[in-house]
C-alpha positions as CSV (number, residue, x, y, z in Angstrom):
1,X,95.8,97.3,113.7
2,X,94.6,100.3,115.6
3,X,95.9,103.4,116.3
4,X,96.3,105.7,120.0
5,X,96.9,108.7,119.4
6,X,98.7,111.4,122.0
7,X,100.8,114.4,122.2
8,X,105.0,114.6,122.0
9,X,104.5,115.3,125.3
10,X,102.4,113.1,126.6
11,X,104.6,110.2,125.6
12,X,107.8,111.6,126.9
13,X,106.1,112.2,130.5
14,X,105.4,108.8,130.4
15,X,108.5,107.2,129.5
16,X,109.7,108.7,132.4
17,X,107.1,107.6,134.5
18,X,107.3,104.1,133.7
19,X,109.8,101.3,132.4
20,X,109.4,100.8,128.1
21,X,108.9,96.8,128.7
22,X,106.0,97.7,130.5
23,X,104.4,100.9,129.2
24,X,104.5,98.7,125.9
25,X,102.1,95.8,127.0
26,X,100.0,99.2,128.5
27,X,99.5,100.1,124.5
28,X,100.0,96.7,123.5
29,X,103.1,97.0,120.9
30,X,106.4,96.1,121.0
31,X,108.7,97.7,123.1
32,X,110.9,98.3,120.2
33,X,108.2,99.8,118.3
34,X,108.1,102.0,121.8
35,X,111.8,103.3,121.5
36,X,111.3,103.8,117.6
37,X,108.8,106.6,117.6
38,X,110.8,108.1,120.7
39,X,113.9,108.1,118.2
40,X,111.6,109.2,115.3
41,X,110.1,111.8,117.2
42,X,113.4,112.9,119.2
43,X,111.8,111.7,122.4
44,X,114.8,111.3,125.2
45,X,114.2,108.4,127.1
46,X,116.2,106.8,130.3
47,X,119.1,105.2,129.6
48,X,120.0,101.9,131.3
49,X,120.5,101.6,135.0
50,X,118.1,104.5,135.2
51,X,115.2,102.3,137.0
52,X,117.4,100.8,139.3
53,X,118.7,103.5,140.5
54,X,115.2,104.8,141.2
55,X,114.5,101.4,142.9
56,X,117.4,102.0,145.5
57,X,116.4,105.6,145.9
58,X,119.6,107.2,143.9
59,X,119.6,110.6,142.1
60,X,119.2,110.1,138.3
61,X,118.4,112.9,135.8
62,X,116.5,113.7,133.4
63,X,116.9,114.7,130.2
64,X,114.7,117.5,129.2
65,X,112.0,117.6,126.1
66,X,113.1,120.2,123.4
67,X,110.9,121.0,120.8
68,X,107.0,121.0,119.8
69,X,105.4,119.2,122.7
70,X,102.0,119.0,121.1
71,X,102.8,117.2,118.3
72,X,100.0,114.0,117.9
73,X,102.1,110.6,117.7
74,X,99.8,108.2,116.6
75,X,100.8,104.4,118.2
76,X,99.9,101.6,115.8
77,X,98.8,98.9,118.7
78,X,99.0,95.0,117.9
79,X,96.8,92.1,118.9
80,X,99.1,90.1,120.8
81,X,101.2,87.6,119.6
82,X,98.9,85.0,117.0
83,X,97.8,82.1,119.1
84,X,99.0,78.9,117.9
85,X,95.9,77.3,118.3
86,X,93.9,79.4,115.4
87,X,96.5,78.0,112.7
88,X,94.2,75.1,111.7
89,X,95.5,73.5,109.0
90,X,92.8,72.4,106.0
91,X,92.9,69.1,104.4
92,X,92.9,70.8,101.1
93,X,92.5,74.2,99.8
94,X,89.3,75.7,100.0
95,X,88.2,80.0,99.6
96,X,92.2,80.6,98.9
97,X,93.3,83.9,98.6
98,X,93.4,85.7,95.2
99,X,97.4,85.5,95.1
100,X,97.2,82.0,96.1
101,X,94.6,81.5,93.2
102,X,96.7,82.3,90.8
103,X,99.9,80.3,92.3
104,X,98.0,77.6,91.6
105,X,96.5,78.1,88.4
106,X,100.4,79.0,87.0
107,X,101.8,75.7,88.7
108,X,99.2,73.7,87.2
109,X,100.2,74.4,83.4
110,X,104.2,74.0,84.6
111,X,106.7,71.6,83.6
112,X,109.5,70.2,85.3
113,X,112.8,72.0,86.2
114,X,116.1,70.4,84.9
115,X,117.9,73.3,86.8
116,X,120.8,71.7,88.9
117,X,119.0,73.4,92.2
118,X,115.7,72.7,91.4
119,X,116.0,69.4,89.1
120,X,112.6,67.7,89.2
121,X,110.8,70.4,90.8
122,X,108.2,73.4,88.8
123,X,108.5,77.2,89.9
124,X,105.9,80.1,89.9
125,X,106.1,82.7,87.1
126,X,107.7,86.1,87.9
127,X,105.1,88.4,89.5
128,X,103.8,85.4,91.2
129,X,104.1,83.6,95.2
130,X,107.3,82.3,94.7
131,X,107.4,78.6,95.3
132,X,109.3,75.5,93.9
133,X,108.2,72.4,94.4
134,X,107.5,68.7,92.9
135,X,103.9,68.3,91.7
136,X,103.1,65.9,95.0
137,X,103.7,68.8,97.5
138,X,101.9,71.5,95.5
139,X,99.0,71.1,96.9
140,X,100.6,71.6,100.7
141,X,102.6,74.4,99.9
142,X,99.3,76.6,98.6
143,X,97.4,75.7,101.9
144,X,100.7,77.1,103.2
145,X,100.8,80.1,101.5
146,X,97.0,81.0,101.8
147,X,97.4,80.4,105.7
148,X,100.5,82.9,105.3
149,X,99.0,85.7,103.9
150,X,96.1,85.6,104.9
151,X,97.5,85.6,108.6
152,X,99.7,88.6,107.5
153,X,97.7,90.7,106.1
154,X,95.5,90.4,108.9
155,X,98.7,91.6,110.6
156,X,98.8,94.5,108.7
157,X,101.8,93.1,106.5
158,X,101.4,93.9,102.6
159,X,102.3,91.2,100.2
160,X,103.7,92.4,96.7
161,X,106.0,91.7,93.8
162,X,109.5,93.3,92.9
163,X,111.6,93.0,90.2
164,X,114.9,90.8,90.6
165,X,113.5,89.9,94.4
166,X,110.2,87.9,93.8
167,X,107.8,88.1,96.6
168,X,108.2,90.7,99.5
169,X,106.4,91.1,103.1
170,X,106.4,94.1,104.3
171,X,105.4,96.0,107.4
172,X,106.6,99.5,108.7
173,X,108.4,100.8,105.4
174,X,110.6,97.7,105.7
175,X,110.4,95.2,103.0
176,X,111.6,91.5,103.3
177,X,112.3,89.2,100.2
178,X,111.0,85.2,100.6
179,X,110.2,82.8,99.2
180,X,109.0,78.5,99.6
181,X,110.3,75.9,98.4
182,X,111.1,71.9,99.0
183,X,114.6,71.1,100.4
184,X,116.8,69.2,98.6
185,X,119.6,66.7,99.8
186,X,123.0,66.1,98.1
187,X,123.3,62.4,96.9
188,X,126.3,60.7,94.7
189,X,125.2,59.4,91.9
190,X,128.6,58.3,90.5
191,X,132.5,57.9,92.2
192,X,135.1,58.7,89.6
193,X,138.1,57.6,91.4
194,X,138.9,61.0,92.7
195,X,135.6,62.9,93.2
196,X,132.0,61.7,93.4
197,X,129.8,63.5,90.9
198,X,126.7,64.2,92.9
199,X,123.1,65.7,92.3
200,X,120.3,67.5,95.0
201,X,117.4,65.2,95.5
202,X,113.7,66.7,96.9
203,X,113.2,65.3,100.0
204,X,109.6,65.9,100.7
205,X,110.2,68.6,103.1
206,X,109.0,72.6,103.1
207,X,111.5,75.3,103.7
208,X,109.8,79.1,104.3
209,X,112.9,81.6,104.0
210,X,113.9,85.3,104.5
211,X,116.0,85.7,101.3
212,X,117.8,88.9,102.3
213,X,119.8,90.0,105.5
214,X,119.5,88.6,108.1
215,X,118.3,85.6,106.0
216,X,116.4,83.3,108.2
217,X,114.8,79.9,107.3
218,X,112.0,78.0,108.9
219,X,111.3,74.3,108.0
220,X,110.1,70.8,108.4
221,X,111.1,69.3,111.4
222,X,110.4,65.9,112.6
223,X,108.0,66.6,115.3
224,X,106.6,70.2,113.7
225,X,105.4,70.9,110.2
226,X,106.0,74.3,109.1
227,X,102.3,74.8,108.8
228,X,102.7,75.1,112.6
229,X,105.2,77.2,112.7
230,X,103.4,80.4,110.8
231,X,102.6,82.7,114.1
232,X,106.1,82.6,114.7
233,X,107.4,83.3,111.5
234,X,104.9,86.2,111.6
235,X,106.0,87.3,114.9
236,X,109.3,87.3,113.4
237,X,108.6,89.6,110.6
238,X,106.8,92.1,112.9
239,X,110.1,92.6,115.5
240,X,112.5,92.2,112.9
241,X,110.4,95.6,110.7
242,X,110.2,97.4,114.2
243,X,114.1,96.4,115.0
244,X,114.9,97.4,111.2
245,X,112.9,100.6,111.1
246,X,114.3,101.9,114.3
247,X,118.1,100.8,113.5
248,X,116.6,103.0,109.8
249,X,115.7,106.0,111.7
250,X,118.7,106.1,113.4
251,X,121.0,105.3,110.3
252,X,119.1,108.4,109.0
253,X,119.8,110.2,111.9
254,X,123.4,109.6,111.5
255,X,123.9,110.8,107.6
256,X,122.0,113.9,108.6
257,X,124.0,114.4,111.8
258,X,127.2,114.0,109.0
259,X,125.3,116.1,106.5
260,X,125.0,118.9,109.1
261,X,128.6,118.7,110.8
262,X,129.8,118.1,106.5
263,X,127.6,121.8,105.6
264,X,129.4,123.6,108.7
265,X,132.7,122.4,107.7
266,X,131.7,123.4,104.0
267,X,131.1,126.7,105.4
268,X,134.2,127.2,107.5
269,X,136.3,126.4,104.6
270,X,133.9,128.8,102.4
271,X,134.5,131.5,104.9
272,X,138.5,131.1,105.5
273,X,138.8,130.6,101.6
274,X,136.5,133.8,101.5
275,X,139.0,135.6,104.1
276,X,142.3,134.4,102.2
277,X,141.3,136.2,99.1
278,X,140.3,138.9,101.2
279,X,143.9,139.1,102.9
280,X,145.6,138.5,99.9
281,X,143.7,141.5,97.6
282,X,144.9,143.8,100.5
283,X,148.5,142.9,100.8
284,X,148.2,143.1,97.0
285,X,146.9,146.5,97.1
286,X,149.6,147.4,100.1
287,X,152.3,146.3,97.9
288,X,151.0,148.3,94.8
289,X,150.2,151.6,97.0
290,X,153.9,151.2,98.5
291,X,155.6,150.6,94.7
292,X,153.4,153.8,93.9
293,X,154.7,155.8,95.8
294,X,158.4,154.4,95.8
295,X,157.7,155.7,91.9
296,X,156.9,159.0,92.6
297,X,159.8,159.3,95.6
298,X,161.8,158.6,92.4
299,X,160.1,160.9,89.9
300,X,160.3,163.8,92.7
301,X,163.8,163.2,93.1
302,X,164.6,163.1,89.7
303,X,162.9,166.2,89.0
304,X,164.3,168.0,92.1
305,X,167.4,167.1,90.3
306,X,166.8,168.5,87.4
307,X,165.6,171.7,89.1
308,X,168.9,171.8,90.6
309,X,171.3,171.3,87.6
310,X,169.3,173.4,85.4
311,X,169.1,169.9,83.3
312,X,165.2,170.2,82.6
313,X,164.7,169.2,79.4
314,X,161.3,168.7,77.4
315,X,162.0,164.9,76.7
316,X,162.8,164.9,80.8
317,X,159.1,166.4,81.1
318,X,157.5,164.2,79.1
319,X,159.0,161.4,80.8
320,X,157.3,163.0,84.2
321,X,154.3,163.1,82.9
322,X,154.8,159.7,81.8
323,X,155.9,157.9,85.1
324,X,153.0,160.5,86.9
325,X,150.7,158.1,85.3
326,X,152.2,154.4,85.5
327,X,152.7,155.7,89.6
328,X,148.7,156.4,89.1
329,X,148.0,153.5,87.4
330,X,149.9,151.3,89.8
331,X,148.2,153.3,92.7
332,X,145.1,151.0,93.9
333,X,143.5,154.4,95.2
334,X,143.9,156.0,92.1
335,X,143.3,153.2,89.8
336,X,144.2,155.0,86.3
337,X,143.8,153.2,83.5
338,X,146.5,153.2,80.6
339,X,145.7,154.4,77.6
340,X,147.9,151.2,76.2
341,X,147.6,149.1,79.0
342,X,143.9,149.4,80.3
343,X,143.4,149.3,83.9
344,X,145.2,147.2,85.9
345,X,143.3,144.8,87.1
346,X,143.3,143.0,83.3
347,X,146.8,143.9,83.2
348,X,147.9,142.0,86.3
């Protein structure tokens, strides 16, 4: 793969200048490679109708560029699609690849599977190309598999090994389980009166399949072998991991979108939780100030009382001085704190 390289800018000005389908064969990628770095890089583009409506000389718009317009993109171009014709097919394996090396150096010591799926066939080891086969269509399936990878990692694609998935292809950040193995056929092998016990047979035939969504399969047919078939299964790979990595950006997209709307919300509630307590401390303090001074109405009027009937009394003093100070300490401008009682704040 190469790479072009050109500013934030530069690529919006010319997906405006020019239908995608055709701006991609200019850069020779994918069109939905295209539309993936303008999502990735917030890039608006048309939306449909747009060119048609330029065709017949209607007014469109155009959605402005926000942002940092000299940011460098860089394109990853692609050969064109792998011609057909350079798939030749060996009469036996010759210069295999390392991975493909060791397939068949870990087949060769393998005995046979009495597995119900793979009865009469032998399997790679973990960490290995994953293929299950019988011994007579070993040989085929390794000149398979070299032609495979070494096809796609000439493609760019990186072959590896994961845990629980076997053998993965993968190509823009997306990673695709498969594997190859012999098809079987369902055969009865004895009628019991009411059901028909049954086994699967090999049949001679190879199956290549996408073991993960979208699971695809590609196999023997009568007039193809699968050998023949490996620029299109590689073809496939590449659109589905530009399809995949876009429909990824945009899932990402989404989740942040919902992150950002999810922190505003957050922060509404904060600040209307925030203003509640607020509100409430001051109606709390409004009631207090109002009981306060209800208090000392009362204490005044009791003492004016007092004053008036000549009933002063020391005990009546001290009980002044008394209720002065629970007024105070009820007060939340005075905020007195009770000898017995502390303040009122731990009180309360």
């Amino acid at each position: 793969m190469e790479a072009k390289e050109l500013t934030r800018k530069e690529l919006y000005d010319l997906v405006w200048s020019k239908p995608i389908s055709t701006l991609s064969k200019q850069f020779h990628v994918k069109s939905s490679y295209l539309k993936e770095q303008c999502t990735k890089f917030n890039i608006p583009t048309p939306k449909s109708g747009y060119w048609t409506k330029i065709k017949h000389g209607k007014d469109v718009e155009k959605t402005e560029l926000n942002g940092d317009e000299d940011l460098i993109i860089k394109l990853e171009t692609i050969n064109d699609k792998l011609d057909k014709k350079r798939v030749i097919v060996p009469a036996k394996l010759s210069k295999s690849h390392k991975l493909v090396a060791i397939a068949k150096k870990d087949l060769a010591n393998k005995k046979l599977s009495y597995r119900y799926a793979s009865k009469g066939m032998i399997t790679t080891s973990k960490g290995i190309l994953n293929i299950t086969v019988t011994p007579k269509l070993v040989s085929r399936a390794l000149i398979f598999m070299d032609l495979f990878v070494k096809l796609a990692e000439e493609r760019g694609f990186k072959i590896w090994f994961k845990e629980y998935y076997g053998t993965v292809v993968s190509l823009h950040g997306i990673d695709s389980p498969i594997y190859l193995r012999e098809k079987n056929k369902r055969i009865i092998v004895r009628n019991n009166g009411l059901w028909n016990e049954t086994e699967l047979e090999p049949i001679g035939e190879l199956a290549f399949k996408r073991d993960d969504y979208p699971r695809k399969e590609w196999h023997d047919s009568k007039s193809v072998k699968l050998e023949a078939k490996i620029p299109s299964i590689i073809d496939y790979f590449e659109e589905q991991a530009i399809k995949e990595r876009a429909e990824k950006i945009e899932r990402e997209k989404w989740r942040e979108e919902q992150k950002r709307k999810q922190k505003i919300e957050d922060d509404l509630k904060e600040l209307r939780n925030s203003e509640i307590e607020k509100f409430n401390l001051l109606y709390e303090d409004s009631t207090r100030y109002y009981k306060a001074e209800q208090l000392r109405g009362f204490i005044n009027a009791k003492k004016e009382y007092a004053s008036k009937t000549s009933s002063m009394s020391q005990s009546l003093k001290s009980w002044i001085n008394w209720a002065n100070e629970k007024a105070d300490w009820l007060d939340p401008l005075v905020k007195r704190e009770d000898t017995i009682l502390g303040d009122y704040e731990s009180f309360k």
